[in-house]
N, C-alpha and C positions, 0 to 999 in steps of 0.2 A: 551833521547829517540827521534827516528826518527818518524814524523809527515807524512811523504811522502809515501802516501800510495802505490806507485810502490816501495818503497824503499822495506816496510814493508815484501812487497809481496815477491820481489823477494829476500830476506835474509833469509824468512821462506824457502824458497824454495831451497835455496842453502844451509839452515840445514840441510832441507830433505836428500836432496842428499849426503851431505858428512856425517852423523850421521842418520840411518834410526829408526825408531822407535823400541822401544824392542818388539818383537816376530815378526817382518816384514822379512819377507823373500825378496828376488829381486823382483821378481814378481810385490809382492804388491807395495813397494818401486817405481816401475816402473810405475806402474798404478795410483800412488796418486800424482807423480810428473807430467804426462801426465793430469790427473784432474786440478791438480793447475795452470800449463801452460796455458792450454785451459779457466780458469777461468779470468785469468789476460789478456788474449786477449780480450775474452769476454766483462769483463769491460773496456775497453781501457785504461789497464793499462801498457798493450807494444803491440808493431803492430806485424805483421806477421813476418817479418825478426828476430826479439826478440823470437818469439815465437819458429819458429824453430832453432832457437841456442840452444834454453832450450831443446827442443826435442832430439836435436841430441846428446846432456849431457845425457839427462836423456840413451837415447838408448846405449852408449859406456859406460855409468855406468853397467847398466845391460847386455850388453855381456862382461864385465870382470869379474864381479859377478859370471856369468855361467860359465866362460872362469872356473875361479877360482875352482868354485867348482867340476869340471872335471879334475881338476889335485890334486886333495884333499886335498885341502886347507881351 
């Protein structure tokens, strides 16, 4: 087990995003990964340029999400 708590951080977080929680829609998906980003900045667990990388993941996750479910999938 990894001790490294940016490690920690950012591994739950890249769970999140590739396996969302059961009954989570994109939305929420969206907004919990946008929460944990901003949490790991917060404690200077990554700086700004980290942070909007996770962002911009989190954002092209959820317009393919949408993209997806608009072509009824």
């Amino acid at each position: 087990m990894n001790d490294d708590p940016k490690a920690q951080a950012l591994e739950a977080w890249y769970q999140l995003l590739k396996e969302p929680q059961i009954r989570m829609d994109a939305e929420e998906q969206y907004d919990e990964l946008l929460k944990s980003a901003d949490e790991m900045e917060r404690k200077g667990l990554i700086n700004s340029v980290e942070w909007r990388k996770l962002v911009r993941q989190a954002g092209s996750a959820f317009a393919n999400a949408i993209d997806g479910l608009g072509r009824g999938t």
